[in-house]
PyMOL commands that place a pseudoatom at each C-alpha (Angstrom):
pseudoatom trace, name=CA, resn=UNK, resi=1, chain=A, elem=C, hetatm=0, pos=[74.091, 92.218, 34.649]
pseudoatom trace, name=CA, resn=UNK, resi=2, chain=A, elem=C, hetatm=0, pos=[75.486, 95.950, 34.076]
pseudoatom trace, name=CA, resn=UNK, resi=3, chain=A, elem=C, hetatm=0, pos=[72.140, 97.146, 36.210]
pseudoatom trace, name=CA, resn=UNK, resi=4, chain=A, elem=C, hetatm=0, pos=[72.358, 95.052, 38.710]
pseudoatom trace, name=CA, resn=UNK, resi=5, chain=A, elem=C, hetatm=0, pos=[76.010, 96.359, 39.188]
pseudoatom trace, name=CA, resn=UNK, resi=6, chain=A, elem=C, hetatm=0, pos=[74.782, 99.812, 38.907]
pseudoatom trace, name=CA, resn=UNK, resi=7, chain=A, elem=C, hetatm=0, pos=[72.335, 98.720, 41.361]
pseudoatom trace, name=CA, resn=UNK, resi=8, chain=A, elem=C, hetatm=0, pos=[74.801, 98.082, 43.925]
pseudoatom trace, name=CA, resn=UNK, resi=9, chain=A, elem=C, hetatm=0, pos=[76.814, 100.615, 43.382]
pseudoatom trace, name=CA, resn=UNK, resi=10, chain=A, elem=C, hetatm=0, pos=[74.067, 103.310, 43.842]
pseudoatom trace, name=CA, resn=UNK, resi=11, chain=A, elem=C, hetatm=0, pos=[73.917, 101.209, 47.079]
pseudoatom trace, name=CA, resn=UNK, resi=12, chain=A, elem=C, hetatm=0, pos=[76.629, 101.382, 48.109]
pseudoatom trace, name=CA, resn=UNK, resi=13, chain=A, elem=C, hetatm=0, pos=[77.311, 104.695, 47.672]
pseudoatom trace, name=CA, resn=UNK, resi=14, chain=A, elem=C, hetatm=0, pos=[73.536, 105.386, 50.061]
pseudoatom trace, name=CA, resn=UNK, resi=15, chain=A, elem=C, hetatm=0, pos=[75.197, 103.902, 52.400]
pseudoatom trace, name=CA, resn=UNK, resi=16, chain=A, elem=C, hetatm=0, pos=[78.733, 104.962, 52.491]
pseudoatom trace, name=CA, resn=UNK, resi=17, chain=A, elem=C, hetatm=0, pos=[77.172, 108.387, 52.754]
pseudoatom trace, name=CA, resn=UNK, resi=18, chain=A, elem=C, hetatm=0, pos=[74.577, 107.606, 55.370]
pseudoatom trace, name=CA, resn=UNK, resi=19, chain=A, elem=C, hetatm=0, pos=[77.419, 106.883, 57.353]
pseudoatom trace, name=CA, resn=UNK, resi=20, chain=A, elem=C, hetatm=0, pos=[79.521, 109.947, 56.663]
pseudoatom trace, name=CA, resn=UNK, resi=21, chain=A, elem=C, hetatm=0, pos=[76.605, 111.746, 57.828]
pseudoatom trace, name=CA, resn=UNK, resi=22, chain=A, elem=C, hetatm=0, pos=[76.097, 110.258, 60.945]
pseudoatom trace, name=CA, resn=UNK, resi=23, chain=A, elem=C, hetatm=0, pos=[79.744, 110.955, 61.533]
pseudoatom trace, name=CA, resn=UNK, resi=24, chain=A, elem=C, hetatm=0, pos=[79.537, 114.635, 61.104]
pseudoatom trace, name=CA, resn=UNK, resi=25, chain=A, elem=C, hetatm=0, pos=[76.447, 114.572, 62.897]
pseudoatom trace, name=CA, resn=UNK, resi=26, chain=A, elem=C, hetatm=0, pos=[78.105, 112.838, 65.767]
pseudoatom trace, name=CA, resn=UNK, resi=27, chain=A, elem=C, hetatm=0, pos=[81.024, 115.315, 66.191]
pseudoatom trace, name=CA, resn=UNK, resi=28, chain=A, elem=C, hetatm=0, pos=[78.692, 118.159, 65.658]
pseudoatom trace, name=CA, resn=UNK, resi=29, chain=A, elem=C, hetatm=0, pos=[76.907, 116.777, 68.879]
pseudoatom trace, name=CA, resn=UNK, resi=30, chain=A, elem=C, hetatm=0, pos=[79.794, 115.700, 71.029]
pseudoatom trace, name=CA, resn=UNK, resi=31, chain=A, elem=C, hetatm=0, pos=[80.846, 119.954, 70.201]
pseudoatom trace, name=CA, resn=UNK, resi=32, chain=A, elem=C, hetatm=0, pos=[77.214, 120.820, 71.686]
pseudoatom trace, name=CA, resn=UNK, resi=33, chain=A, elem=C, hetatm=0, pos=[77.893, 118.774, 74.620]
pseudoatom trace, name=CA, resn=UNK, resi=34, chain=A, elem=C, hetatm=0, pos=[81.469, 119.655, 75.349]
pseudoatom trace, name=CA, resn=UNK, resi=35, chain=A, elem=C, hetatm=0, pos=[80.340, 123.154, 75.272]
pseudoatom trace, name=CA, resn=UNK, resi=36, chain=A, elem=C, hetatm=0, pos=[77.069, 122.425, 77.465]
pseudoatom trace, name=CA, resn=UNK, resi=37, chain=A, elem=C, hetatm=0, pos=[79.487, 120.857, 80.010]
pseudoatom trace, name=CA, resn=UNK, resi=38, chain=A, elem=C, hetatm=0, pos=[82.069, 123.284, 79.849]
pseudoatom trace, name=CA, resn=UNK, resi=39, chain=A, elem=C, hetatm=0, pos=[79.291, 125.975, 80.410]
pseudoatom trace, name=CA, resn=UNK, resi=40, chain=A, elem=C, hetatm=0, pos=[78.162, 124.292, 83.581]
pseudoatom trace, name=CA, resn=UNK, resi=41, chain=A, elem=C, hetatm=0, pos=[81.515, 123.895, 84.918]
pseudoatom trace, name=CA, resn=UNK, resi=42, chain=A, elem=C, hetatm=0, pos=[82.019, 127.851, 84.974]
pseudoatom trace, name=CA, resn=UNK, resi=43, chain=A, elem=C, hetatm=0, pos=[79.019, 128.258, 86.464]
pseudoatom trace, name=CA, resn=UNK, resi=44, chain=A, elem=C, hetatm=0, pos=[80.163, 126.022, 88.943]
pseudoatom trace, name=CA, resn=UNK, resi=45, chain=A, elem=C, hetatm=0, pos=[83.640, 127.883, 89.918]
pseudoatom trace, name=CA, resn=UNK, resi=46, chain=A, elem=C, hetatm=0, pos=[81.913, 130.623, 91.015]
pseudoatom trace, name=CA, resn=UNK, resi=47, chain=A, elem=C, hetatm=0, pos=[79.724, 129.053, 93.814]
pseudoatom trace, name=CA, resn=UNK, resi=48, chain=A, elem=C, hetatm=0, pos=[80.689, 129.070, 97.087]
pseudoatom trace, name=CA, resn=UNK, resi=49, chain=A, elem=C, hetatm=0, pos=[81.136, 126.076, 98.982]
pseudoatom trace, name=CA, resn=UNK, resi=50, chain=A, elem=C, hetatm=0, pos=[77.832, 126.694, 101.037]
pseudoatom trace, name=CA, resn=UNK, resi=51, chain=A, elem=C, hetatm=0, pos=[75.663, 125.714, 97.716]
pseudoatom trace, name=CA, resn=UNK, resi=52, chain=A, elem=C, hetatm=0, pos=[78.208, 123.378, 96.312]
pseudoatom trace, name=CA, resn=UNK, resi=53, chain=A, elem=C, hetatm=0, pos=[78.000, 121.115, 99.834]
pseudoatom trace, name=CA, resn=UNK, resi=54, chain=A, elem=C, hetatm=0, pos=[73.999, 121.328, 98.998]
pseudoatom trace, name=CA, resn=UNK, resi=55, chain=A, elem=C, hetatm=0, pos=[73.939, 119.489, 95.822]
pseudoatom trace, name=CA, resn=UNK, resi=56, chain=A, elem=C, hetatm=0, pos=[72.273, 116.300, 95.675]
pseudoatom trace, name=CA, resn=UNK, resi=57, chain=A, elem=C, hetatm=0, pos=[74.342, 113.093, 95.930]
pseudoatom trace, name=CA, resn=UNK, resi=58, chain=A, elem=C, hetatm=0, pos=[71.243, 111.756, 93.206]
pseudoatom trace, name=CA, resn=UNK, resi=59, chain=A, elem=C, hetatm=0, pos=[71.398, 112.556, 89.326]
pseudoatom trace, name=CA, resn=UNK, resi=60, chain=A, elem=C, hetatm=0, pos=[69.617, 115.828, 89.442]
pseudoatom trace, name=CA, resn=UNK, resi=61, chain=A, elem=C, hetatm=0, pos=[68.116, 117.333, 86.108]
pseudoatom trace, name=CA, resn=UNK, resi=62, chain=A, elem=C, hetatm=0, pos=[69.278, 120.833, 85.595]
pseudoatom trace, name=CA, resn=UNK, resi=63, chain=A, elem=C, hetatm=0, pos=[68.093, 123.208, 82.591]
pseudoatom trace, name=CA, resn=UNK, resi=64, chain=A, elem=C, hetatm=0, pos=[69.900, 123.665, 79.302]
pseudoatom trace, name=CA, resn=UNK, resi=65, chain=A, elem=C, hetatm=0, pos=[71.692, 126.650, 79.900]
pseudoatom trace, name=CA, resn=UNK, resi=66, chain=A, elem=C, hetatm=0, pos=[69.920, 130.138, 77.719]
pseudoatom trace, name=CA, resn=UNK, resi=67, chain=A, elem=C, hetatm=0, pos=[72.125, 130.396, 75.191]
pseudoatom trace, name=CA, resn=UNK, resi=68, chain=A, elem=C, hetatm=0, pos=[71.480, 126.565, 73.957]
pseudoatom trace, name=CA, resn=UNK, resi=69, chain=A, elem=C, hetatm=0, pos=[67.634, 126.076, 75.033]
pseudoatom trace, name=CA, resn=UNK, resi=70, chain=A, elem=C, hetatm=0, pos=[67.064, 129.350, 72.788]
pseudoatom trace, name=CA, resn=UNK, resi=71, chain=A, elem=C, hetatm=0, pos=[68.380, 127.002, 69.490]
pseudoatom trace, name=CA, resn=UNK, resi=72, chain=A, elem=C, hetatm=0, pos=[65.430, 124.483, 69.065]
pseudoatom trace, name=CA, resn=UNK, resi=73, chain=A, elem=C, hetatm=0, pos=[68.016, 121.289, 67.405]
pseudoatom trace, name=CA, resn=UNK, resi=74, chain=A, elem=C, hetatm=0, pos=[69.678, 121.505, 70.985]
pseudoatom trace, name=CA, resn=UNK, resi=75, chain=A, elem=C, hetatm=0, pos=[66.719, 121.857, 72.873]
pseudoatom trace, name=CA, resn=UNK, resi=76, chain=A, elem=C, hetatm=0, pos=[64.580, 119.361, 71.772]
pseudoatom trace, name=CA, resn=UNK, resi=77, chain=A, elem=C, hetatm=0, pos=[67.230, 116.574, 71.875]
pseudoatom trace, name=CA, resn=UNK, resi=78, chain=A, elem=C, hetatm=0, pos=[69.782, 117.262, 74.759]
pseudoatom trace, name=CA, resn=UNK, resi=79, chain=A, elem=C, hetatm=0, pos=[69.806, 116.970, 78.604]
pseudoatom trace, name=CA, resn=UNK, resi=80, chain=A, elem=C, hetatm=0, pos=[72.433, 117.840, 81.613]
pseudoatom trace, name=CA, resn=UNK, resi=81, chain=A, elem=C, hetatm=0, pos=[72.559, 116.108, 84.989]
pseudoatom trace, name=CA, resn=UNK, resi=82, chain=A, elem=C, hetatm=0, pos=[74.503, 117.213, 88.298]
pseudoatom trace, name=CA, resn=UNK, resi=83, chain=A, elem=C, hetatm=0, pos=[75.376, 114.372, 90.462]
pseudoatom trace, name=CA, resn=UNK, resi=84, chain=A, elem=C, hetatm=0, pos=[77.609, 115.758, 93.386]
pseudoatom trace, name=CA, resn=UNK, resi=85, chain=A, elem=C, hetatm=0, pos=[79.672, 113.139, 95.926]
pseudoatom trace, name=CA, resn=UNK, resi=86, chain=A, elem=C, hetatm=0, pos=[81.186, 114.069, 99.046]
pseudoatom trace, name=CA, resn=UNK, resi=87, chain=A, elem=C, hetatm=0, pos=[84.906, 112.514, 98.628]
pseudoatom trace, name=CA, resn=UNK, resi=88, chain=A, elem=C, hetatm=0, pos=[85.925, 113.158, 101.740]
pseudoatom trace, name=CA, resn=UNK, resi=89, chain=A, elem=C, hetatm=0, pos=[85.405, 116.471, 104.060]
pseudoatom trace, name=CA, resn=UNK, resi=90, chain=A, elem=C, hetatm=0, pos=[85.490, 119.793, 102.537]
pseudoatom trace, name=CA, resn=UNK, resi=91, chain=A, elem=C, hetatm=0, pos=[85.879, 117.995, 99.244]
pseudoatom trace, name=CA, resn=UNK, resi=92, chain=A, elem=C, hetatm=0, pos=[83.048, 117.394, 96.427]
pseudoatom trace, name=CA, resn=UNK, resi=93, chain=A, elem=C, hetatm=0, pos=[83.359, 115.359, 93.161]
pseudoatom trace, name=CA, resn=UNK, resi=94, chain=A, elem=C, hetatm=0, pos=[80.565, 117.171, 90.550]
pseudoatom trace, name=CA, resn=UNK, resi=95, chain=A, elem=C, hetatm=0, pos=[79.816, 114.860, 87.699]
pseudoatom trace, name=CA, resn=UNK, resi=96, chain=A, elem=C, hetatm=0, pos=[78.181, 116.655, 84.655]
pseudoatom trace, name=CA, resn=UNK, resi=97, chain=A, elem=C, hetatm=0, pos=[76.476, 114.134, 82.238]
pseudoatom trace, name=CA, resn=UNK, resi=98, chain=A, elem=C, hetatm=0, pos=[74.655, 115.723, 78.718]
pseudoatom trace, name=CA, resn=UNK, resi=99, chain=A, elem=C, hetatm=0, pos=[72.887, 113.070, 76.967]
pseudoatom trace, name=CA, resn=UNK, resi=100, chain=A, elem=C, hetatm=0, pos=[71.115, 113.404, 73.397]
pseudoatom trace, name=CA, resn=UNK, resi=101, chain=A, elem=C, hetatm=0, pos=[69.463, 111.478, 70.577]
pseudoatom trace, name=CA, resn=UNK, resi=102, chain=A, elem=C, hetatm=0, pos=[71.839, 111.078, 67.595]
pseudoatom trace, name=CA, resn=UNK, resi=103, chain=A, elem=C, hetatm=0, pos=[70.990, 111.055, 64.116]
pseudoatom trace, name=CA, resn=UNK, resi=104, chain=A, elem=C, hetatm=0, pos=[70.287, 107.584, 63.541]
pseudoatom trace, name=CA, resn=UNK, resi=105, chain=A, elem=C, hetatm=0, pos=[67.996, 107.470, 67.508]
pseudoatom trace, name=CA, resn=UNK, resi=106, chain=A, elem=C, hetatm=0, pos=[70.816, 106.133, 69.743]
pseudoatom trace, name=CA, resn=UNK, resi=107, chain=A, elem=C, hetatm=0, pos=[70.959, 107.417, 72.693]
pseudoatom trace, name=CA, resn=UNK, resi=108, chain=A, elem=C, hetatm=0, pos=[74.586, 109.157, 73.758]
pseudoatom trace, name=CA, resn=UNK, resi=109, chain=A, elem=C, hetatm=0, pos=[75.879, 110.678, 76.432]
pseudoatom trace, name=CA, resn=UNK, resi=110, chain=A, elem=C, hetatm=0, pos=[79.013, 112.244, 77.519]
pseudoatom trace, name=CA, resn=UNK, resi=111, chain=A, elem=C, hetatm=0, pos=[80.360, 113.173, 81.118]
pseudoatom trace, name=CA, resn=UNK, resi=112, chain=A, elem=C, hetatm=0, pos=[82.832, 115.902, 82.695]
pseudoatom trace, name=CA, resn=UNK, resi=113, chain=A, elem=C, hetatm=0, pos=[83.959, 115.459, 86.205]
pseudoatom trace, name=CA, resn=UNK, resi=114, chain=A, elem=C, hetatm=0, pos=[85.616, 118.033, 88.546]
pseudoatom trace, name=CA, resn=UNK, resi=115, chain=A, elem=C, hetatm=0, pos=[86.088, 118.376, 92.314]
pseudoatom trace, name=CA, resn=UNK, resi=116, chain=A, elem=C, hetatm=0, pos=[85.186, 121.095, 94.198]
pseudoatom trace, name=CA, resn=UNK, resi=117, chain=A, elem=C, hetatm=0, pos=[87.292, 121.669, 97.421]
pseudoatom trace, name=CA, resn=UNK, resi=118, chain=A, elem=C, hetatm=0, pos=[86.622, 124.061, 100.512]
pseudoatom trace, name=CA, resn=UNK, resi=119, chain=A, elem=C, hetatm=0, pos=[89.217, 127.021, 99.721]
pseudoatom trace, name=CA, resn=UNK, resi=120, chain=A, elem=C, hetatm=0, pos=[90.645, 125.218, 97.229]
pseudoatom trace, name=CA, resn=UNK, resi=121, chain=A, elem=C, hetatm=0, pos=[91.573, 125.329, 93.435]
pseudoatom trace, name=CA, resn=UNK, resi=122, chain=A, elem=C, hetatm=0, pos=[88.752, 123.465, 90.602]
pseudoatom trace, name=CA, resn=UNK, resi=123, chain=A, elem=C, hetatm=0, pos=[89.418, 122.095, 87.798]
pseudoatom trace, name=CA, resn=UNK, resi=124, chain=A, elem=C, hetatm=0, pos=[87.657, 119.410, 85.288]
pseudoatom trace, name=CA, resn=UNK, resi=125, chain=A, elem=C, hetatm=0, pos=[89.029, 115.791, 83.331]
pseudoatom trace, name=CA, resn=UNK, resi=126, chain=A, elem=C, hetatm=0, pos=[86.688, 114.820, 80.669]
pseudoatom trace, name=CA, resn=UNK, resi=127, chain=A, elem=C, hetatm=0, pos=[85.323, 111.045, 80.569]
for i in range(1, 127): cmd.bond("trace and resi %d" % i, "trace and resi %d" % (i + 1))
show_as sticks, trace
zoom trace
């Protein structure tokens, strides 16, 4: 009886610290991806309207910026898309969506969203 209580205590504990893992894992990620979105949003600020009106209304796969595709635990698992809407005239609604494999294989993803106006002032809400 006092091993099979041992037993399931061991257990227990495996698991209890499986799942603290994947937590820190997890935030460690949703970090990466804030700071792959926020990266993209700069980048974004300083186009002009000309190549902002151009993007593609489809999900459009864009490259992990340098300074993550140069670290290989960010490049191997995460991905940025650009989908761009025209809201009305002269103004654009940019979606940036990062999506990566977590620790445990689930797939998660994570999206900013701006607008982009002719002349106008930018800024970003997080989803």
């Amino acid at each position: 009886m006092a091993a099979f209580v041992m037993v399931m205590g061991l257990a227990t504990t495996i698991a209890a610290l499986q799942r603290g893992l994947m937590s820190l894992d997890t935030a460690r990620n949703l970090t990466t991806a804030s700071q792959v979105m926020q990266y993209e949003v700069e980048m974004l600020r300083i186009q002009n309207w000309d190549t902002v009106s151009a993007y593609s209304s489809t999900a459009t796969s864009l490259a992990l910026p340098a300074v993550f595709s140069g670290m290989p635990s960010v490049a191997s698992r995460f991905s940025i898309t650009r989908t761009a809407t025209l809201v009305h005239s002269g103004m654009m609604e940019i979606q940036f969506t990062v999506s990566w494999k977590n620790y445990d294989g689930r797939t998660l993803s994570r999206s900013y969203v701006t607008y982009y106006a002719e002349d106008g002032l930018y800024d970003y809400v997080s989803k």
